[in-house]
C-alpha positions in Angstrom: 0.0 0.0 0.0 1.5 3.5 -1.2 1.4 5.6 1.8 -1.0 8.2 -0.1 0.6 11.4 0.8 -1.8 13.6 -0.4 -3.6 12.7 2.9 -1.5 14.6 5.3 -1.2 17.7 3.7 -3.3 20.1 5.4 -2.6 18.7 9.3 -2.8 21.3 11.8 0.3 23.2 14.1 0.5 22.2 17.8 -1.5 25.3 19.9 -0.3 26.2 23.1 -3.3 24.8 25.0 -2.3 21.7 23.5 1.3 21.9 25.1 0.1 22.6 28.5 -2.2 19.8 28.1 0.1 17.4 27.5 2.2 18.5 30.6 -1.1 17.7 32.6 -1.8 14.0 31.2 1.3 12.2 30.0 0.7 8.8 28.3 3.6 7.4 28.5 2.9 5.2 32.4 0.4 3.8 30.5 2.1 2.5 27.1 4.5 1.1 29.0 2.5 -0.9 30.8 1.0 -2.0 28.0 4.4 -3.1 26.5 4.9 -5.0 29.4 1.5 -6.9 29.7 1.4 -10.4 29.9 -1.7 -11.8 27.8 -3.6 -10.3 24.8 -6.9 -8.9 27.3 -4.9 -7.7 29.3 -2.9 -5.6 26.6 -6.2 -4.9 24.5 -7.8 -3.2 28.1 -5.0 -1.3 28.9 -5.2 -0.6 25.2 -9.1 0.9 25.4 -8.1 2.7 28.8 -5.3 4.6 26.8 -7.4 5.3 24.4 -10.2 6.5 26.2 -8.4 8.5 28.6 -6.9 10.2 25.4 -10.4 10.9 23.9 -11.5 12.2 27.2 -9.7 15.6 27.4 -11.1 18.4 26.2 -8.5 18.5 23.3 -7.3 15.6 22.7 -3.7 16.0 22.1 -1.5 13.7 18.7 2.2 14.0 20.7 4.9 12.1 19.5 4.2 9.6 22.3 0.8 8.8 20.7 2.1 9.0 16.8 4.6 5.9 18.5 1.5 4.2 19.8 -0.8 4.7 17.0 2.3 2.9 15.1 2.0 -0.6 17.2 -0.2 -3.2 15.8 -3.8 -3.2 16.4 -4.2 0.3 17.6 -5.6 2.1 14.8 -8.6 -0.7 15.2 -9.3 0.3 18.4 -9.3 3.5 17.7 -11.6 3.4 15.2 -13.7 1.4 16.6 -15.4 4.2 19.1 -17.0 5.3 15.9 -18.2 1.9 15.0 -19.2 1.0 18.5 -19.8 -2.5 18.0 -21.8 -4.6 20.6 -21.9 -8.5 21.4 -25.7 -7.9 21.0 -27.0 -11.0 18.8 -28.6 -9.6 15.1 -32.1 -9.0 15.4 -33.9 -11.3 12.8 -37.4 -10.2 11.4 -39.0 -12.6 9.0 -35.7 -14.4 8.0 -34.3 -10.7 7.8 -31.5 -8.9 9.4 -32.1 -6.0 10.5 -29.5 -3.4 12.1 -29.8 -2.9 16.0 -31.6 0.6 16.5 -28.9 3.2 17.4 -29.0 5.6 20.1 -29.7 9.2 19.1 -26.7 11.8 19.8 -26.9 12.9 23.6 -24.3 14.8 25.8 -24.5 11.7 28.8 -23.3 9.3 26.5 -19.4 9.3 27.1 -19.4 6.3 24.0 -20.9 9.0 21.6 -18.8 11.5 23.0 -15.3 9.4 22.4 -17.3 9.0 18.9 -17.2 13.0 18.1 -13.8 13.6 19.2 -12.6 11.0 16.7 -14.7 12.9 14.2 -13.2 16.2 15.1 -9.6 14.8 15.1 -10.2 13.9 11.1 -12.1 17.4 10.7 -9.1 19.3 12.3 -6.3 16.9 12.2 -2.8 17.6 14.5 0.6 16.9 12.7 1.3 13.3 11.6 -2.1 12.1 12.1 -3.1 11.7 8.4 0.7 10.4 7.9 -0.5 7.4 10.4 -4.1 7.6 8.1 -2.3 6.9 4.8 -0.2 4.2 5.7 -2.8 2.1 6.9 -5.7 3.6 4.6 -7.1 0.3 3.6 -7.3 -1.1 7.2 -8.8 1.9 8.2 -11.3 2.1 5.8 -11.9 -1.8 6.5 -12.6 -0.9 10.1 -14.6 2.3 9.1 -17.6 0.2 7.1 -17.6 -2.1 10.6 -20.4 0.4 11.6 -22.6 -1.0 8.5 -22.6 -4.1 10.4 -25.6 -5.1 12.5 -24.1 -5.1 15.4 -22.9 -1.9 15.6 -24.8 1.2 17.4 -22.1 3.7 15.6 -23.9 7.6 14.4 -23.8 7.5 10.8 -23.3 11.3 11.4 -19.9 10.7 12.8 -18.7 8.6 10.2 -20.0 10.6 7.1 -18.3 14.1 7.6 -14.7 11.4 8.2 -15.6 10.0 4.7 -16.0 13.6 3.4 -12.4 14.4 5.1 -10.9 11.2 3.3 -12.5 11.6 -0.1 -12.0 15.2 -0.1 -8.2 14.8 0.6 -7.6 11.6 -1.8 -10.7 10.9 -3.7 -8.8 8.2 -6.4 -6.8 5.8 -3.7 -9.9 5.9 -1.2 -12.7 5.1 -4.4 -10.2 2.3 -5.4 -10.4 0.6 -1.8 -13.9 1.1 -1.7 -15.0 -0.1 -5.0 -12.6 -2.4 -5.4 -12.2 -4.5 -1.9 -16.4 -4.0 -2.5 -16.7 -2.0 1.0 -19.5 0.6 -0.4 -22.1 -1.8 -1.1 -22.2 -2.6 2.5 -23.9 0.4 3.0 -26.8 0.1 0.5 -29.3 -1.9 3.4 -28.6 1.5 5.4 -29.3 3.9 2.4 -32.7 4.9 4.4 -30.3 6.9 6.5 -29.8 10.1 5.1 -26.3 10.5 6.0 -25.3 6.8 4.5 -27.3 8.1 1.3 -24.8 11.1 1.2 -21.5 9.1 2.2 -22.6 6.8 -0.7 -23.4 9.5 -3.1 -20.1 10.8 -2.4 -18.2 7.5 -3.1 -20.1 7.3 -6.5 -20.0 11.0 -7.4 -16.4 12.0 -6.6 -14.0 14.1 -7.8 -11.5 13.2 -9.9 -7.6 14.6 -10.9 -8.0 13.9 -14.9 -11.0 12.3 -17.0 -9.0 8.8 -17.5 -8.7 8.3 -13.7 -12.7 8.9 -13.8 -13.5 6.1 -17.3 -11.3 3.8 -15.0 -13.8 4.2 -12.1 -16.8 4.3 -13.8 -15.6 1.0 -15.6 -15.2 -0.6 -12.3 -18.7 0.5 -11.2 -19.9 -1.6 -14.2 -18.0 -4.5 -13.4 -19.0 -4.3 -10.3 -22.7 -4.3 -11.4 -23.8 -1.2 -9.7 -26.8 -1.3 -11.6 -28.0 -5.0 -10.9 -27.2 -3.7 -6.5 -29.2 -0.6 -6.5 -32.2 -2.6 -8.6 -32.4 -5.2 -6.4 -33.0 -2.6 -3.6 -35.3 -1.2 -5.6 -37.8 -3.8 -7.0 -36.4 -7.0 -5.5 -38.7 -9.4 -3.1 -38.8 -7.9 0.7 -36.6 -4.6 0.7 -38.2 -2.7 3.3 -36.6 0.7 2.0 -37.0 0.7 -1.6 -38.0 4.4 -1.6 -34.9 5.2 -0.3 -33.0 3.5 -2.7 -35.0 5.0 -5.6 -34.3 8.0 -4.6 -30.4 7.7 -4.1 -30.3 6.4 -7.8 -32.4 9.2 -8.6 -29.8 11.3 -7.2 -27.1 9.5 -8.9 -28.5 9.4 -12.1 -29.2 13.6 -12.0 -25.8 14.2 -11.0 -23.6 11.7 -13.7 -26.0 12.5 -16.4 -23.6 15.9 -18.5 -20.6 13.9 -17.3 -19.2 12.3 -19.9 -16.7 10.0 -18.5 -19.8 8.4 -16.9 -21.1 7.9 -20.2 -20.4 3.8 -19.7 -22.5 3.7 -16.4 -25.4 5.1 -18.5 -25.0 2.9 -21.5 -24.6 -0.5 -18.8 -28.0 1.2 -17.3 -29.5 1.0 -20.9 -29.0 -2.3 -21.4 -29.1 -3.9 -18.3 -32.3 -5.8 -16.8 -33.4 -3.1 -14.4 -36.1 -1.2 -16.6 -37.9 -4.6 -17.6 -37.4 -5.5 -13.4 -39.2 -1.8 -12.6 -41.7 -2.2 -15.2 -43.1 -5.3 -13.7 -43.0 -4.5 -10.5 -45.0 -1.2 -11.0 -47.7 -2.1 -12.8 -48.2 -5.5 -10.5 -51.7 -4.5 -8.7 -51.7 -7.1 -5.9 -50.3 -5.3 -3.1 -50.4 -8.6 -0.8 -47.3 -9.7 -3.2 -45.2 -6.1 -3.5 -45.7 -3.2 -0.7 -47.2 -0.2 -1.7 -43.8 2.0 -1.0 -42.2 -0.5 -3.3 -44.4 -0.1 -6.3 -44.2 4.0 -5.8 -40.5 3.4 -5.6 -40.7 1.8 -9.0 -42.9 4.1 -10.5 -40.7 6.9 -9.2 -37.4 5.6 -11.0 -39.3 4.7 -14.6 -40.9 9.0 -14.2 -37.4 10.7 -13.3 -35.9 8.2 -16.4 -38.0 9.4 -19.1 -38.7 12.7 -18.0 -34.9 13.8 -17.5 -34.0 12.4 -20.5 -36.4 14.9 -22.7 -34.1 17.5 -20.9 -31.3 19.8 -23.1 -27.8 18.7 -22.2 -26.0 21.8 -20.5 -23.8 23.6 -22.6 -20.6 21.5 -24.0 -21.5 18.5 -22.9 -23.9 15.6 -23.9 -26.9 14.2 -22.1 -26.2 10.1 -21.5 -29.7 10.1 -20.5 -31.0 9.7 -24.2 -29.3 6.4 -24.6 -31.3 5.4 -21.9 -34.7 6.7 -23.4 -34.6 4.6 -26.3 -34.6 1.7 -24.2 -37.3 2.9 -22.0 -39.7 3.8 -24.9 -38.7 0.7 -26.6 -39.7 -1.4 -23.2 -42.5 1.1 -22.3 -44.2 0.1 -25.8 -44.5 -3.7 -24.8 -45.8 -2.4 -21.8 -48.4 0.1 -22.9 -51.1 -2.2 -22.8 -50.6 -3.4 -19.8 -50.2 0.6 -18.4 -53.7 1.5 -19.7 -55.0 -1.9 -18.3 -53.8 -0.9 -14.8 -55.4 2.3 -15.6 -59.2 0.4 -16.2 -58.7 -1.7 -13.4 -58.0 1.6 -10.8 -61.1 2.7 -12.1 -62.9 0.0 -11.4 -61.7 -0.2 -7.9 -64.9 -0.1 -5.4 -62.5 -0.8 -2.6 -61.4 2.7 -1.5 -63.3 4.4 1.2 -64.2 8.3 0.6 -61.8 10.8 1.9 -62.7 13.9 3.6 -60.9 17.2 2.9 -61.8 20.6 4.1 -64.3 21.6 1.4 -64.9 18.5 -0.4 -64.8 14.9 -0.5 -62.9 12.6 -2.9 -65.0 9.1 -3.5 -61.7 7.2 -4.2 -58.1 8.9 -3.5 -56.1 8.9 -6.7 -52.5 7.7 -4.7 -49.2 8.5 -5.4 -48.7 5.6 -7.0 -51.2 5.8 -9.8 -50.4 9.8 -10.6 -46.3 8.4 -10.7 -47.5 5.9 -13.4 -49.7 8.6 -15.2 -47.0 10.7 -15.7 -44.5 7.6 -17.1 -47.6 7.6 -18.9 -48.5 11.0 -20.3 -44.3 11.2 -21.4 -44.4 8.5 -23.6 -47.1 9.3 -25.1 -46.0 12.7 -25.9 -42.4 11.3 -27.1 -43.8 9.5 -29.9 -47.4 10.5 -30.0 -48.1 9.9 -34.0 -46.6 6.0 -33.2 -48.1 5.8 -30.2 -52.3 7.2 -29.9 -52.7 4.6 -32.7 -52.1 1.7 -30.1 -53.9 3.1 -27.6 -57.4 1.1 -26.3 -60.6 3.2 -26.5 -61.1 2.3 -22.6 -58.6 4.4 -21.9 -59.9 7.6 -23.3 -63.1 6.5 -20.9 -60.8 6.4 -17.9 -59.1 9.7 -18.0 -62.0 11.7 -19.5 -64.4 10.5 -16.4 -61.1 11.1 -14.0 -61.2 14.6 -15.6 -64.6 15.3 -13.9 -64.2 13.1 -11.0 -61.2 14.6 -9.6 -62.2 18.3 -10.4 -60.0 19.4 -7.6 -56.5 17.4 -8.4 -54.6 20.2 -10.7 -52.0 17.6 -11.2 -53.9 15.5 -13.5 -55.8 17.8 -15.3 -52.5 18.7 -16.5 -51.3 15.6 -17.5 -54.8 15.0 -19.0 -54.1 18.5 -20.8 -50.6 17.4 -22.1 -52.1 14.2 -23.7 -55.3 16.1 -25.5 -52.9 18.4 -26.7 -50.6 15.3 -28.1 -53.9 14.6 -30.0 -54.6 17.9 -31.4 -51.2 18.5 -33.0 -50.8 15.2 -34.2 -54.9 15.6 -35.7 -55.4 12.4 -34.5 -58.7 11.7 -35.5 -59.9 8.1 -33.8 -58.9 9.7 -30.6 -60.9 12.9 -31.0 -64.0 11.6 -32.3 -63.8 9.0 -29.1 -63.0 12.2 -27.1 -65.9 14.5 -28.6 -68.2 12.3 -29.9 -68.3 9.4 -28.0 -67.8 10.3 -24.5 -69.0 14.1 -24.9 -66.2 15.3 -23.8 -66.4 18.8 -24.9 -70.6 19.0 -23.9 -69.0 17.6 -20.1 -66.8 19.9 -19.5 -69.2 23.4 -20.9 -71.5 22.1 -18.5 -69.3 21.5 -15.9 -68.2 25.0 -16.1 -71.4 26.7 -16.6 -73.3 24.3 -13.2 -70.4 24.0 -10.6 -69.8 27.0 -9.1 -66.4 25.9 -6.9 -63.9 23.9 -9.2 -60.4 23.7 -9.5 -60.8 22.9 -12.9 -62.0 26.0 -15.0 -58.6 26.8 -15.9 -57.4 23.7 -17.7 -60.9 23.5 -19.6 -60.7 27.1 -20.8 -57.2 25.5 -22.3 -58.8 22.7 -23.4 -61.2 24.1 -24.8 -59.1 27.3 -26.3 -56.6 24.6 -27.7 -59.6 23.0 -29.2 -60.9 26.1 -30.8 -57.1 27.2 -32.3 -56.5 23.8 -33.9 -60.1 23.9 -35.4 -59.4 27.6 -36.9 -56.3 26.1 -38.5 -58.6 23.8 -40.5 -59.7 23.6 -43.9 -63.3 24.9 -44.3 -64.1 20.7 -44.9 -62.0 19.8 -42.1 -63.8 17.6 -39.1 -63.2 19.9 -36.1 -64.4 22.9 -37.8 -67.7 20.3 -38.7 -68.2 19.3 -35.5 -67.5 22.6 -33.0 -69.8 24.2 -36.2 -72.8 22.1 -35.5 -72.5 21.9 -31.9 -75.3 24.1 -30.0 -73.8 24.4 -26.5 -70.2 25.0 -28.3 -71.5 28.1 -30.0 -73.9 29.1 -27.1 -70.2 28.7 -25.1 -68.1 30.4 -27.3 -68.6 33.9 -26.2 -67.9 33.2 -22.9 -64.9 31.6 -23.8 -63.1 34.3 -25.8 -64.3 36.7 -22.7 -62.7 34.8 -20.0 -59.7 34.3 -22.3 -59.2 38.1 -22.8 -59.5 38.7 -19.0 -56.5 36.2 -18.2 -54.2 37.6 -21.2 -54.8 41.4 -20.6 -51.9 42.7 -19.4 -52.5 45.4 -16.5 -51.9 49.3 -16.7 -48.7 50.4 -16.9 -47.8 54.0 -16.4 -51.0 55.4 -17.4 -51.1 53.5 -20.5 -54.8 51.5 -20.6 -54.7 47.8 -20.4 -53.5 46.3 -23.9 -56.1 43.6 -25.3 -53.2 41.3 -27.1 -56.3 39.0 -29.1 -57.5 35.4 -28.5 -57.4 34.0 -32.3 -55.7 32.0 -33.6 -52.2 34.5 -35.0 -52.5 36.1 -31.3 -49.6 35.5 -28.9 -52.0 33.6 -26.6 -52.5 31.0 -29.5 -48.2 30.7 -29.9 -48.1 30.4 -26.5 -50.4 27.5 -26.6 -48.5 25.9 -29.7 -50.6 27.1 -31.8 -48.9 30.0 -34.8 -49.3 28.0 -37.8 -51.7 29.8 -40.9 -55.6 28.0 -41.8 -55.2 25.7 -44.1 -56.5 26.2 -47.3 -59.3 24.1 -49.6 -57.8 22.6 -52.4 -58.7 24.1 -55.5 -61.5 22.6 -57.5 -61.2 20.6 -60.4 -62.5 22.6 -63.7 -64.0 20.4 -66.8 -62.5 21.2 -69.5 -65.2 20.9 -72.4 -64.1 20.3 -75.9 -67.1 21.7 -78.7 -68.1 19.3 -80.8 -66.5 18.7 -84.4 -68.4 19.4 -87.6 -69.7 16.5 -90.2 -72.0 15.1 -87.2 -76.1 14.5 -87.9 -77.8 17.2 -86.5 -80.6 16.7 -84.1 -83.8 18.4 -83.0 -83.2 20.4 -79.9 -84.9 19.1 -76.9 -86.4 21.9 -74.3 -83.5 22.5 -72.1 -83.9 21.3 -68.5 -81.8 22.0 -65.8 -82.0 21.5 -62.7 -78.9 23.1 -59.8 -78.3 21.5 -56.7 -76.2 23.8 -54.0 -74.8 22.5 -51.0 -73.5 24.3 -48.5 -71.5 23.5 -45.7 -71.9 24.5 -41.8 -69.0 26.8 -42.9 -69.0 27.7 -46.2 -69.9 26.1 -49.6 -69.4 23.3 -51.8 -68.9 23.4 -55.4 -72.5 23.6 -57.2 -73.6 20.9 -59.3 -75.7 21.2 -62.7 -77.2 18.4 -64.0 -78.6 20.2 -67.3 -79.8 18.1 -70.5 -79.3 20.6 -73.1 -77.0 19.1 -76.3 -75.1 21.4 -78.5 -76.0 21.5 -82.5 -73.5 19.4 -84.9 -71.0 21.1 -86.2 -71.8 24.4 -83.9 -68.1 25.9 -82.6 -68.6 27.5 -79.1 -65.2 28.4 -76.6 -65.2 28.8 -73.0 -66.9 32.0 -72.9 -69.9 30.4 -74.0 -70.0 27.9 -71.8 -72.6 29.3 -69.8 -75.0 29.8 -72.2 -75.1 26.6 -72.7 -76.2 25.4 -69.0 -72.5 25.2 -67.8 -71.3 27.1 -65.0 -67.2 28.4 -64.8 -67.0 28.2 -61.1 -65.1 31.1 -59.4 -61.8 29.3 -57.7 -62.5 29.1 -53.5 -60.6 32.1 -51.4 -58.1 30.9 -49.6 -59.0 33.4 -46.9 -62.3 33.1 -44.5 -65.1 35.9 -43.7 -66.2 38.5 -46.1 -64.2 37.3 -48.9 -65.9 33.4 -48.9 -69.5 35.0 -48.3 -68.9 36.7 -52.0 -67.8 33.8 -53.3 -71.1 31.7 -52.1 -72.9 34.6 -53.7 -71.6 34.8 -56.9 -72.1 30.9 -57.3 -75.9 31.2 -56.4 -76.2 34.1 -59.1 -74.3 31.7 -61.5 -76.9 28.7 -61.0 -79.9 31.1 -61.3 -78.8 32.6 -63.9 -78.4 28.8 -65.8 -81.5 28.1 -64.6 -83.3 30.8 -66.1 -81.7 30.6 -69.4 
């Protein structure tokens, strides 16, 4: 073992309060007698009384006596193990599983946890020579250091986080090595409920490192190590007690190591490891009797912070590792998207929930963590891919979350996931899911009604979206386009309307300002309310009518008697506009009889004007000079 010099860099100068102390209580009685025992207890208790009489003093005091005595064999041990504090208790068993003896909280009676601190304190503000004695034995001590993950040890995890901090601060490559390496660190993953093992841990995997090689190399050994497979198995494996903790520390890893590119191998190992399939079908198992609620939130939690992170920008100069992992989540979360909108129909159907009382209302069935943690995995792959997607999507689901919509008028959360997946539909003009929407389960008649009958909802805002969203992307229809059909023949939609754009301009009016009256900034569709809504492309336009072209008929023919021209117009009109007017006259030409275009409608043909490509004023002429056309053929 090198003897890691970096470690005693920074000791600390003797103080003159530590020189009178040392005149007070002089070790050396005692180390002698300790050279001179006879048998192994009776050295190792004069050992501990050293020891503890040297912890005892108000400042303890690293003389060269002591740096002699920390030299002997065994003594950095002992000394290290008033922070591990391990009993002869027997390990507690709980249903065939260990579990750590509970440890006593920090109190000023307890001379063990005080012996504890000043051990602490002597790594915070180290004396000369005392990190020299450290570095030479660094892999014993950090041996005897992880003793206090054992379950016989009543050790403060406080104590022995801010020494880690002092060790990986001062030599973060030789004490990662030891750690990963020897496989110490994953000792402390059944204590990572603890929030200062959590941080010790995060520390070990999240260090800092002298030059981006010496990083690859320890990111490599994670993966050998199989980091990922560890923290999984905390996570969604049979009987861990604290999988929420261990979610969340992977959470925390993850966030952190994602813009570092050396860690770019931990990320692509995560990708194609087992874990997302594990999480997958442990979240969307409904039988809590088999996996503990916390466990399936734990789950859910890891799959959300996955896919949502990865639709993230990478910071500047770097590149986000996370994306490598998204494929392989959308991949595996489009196997399992029919069992997601199952578990989404079966918590519907769930009569077992009892009502809960809040302070002005009362939910029938609470909507859990759980479920919202899944609804989000949900609503983001949905969006990722949404033309590939909605098409594979079961009609029951649609049921489900529209009825949730009104059910739950007071969760804000969902209606905006509820929002973010309507909106998915609109841009992509998915039409199967809109007509199930609007058609088939009313959607649009629920939620004007809802608005206009119940007074106190937290749900006005997202349907004024929903149904301004609605509006925008219908406006950006061709006159023959299905929205614009359906919003054009719906009676409560038009009785609504008004309403609508009033309430609109009140939330988008921007106040006065210096005198200056309040600015009305519009709520059609070109306005910056519609842009800000996704909404700033142009109505599309019809496409332009197909015109006959009529040849006249070539001379040397018979002629015929003419027949009593009939003709008989047919004009139909759409809910918003026109359709191209149809003449079904009889009337034949003479043989031989030359006519060009400008005949035509003499003849009981009509030349069409071509359709405006803009709306109002302009398409109402339009419609007018085509009815003048037709009665003007018919009166011929």
């Amino acid at each position: 073992m090198s003897s890691y010099s970096s470690l005693s860099s920074d000791d600390d100068d003797f103080s003159e309060d530590d020189k009178e102390e040392e005149e007070v209580w002089n070790p050396t009685e005692l180390i002698d007698a300790i050279r001179s025992a006879s048998t192994d207890d009776e050295r190792l208790h004069l050992k501990t009384l050293l020891l503890e009489k040297f912890l005892d003093q108000n400042h303890p005091f690293f003389s060269s006596k002591m740096q002699e005595f920390f030299a002997e064999k065994g003594v950095t041990e002992s000394f290290l193990g008033f922070v591990t504090r391990l009993t002869n208790e027997p390990v507690v068993q709980n249903d065939g599983l260990t579990v750590p003896v509970s440890r006593p909280a920090a109190s000023q009676d307890d001379p063990g946890m005080h012996r504890s601190f000043k051990v602490m304190e002597l790594f915070i503000r180290p004396q000369n020579g005392f990190y020299a004695m450290i570095g030479n034995n660094l892999s014993t001590v950090l041996h005897e250091l992880f003793k206090i993950a054992q379950s016989n040890s009543i050790g403060s995890f406080a104590h022995f986080n801010k020494i880690m901090d002092q060790l990986l601060s001062r030599a973060p490559t030789d004490v990662t090595q030891v750690l990963v390496g020897e496989n110490l660190v994953w000792h402390l993953l059944d204590h990572v409920y603890e929030r200062s093992v959590a941080d010790t841990l995060f520390a070990c995997m999240c260090p800092s490192f002298s030059t981006p090689h010496a990083a690859l190399h320890f990111y490599k050994s994670l993966v050998r190590h199989k980091v990922v497979e560890r923290l999984g198995e905390r996570i969604h494996g049979n009987g861990q007690q604290h999988a929420l903790a261990a979610a969340d520390f992977l959470i925390r890893v993850i966030d952190r190591l994602c813009n570092f590119d050396p860690a770019a191998v931990f990320f692509q190992h995560l990708a194609e490891s087992q874990l997302i399939h594990d999480l997958f079908a442990t979240a969307l198992t409904d039988n809590v009797d088999v996996v503990p609620p916390q466990q399936l939130k734990a789950c859910a939690a890891v799959l959300k912070e996955l896919i949502l992170n990865s639709a993230e920008p990478a910071r500047p100069n770097t590149t986000h590792h996370l994306k490598q992992v998204s494929a392989a989540l959308v991949t595996q979360g489009r196997k399992h998207i029919a069992d997601l909108c199952k578990y989404f129909v079966a918590a519907h159907g769930n009569k077992k929930e009892s009502p809960v009382q809040y302070s002005s209302y009362v939910v029938k069935r609470p909507f859990g963590l759980h479920r919202f943690m899944m609804l989000e995995f949900f609503t983001a792959l949905v969006c990722s891919d949404a033309a590939n997607v909605l098409p594979t999507l079961p009609v029951d689901i649609w049921r489900v979350l529209s009825s949730w919509f009104l059910e739950y008028t007071h969760n804000t959360l969902f209606q905006a996931q509820f929002y973010r997946l309507f909106q998915a539909a609109l841009h992509e003009l998915h039409e199967p899911t809109l007509m199930t929407l609007l058609k088939k389960y009313r959607l649009l008649t629920e939620l004007i009604r809802h608005y206009r009958e119940v007074p106190f909802t937290d749900a006005r805002g997202h349907i004024i979206l929903i149904c301004n969203s609605l509006r925008f992307r219908a406006d950006m229809q061709a006159p023959s386009g299905f929205l614009r059909h359906y919003l054009l023949s719906h009676d409560a939609w038009k009785a609504f309307l008004p309403i609508l754009k009033d309430e609109t301009r009140k939330h988008t009016r921007r106040p006065l300002e210096c005198g200056r009256p309040e600015a009305d900034e519009g709520v059609e569709l070109g306005s910056e309310y519609a842009r800000r809504l996704g909404f700033d492309g142009l109505p599309e336009s019809e496409p332009e009518p197909a015109v006959a072209v009529v040849t006249p008929k070539t001379a040397g023919c018979k002629k015929k008697k003419k027949k009593k021209k009939k003709v008989k117009s047919r004009l139909s009109l759409s809910a918003d506009g026109a359709d191209d007017a149809e003449d079904d006259s009889g009337d034949e030409e003479e043989e031989g009889s030359s006519s060009d275009y400008s005949s035509m409608s003499s003849s009981g043909r009509v030349d069409s004007p071509a359709l405006p490509h803009t709306n109002g004023v302009a398409k109402e002429a339009w419609v007018h000079d085509l009815r003048q056309q037709v009665e003007n053929v018919a009166n011929a």
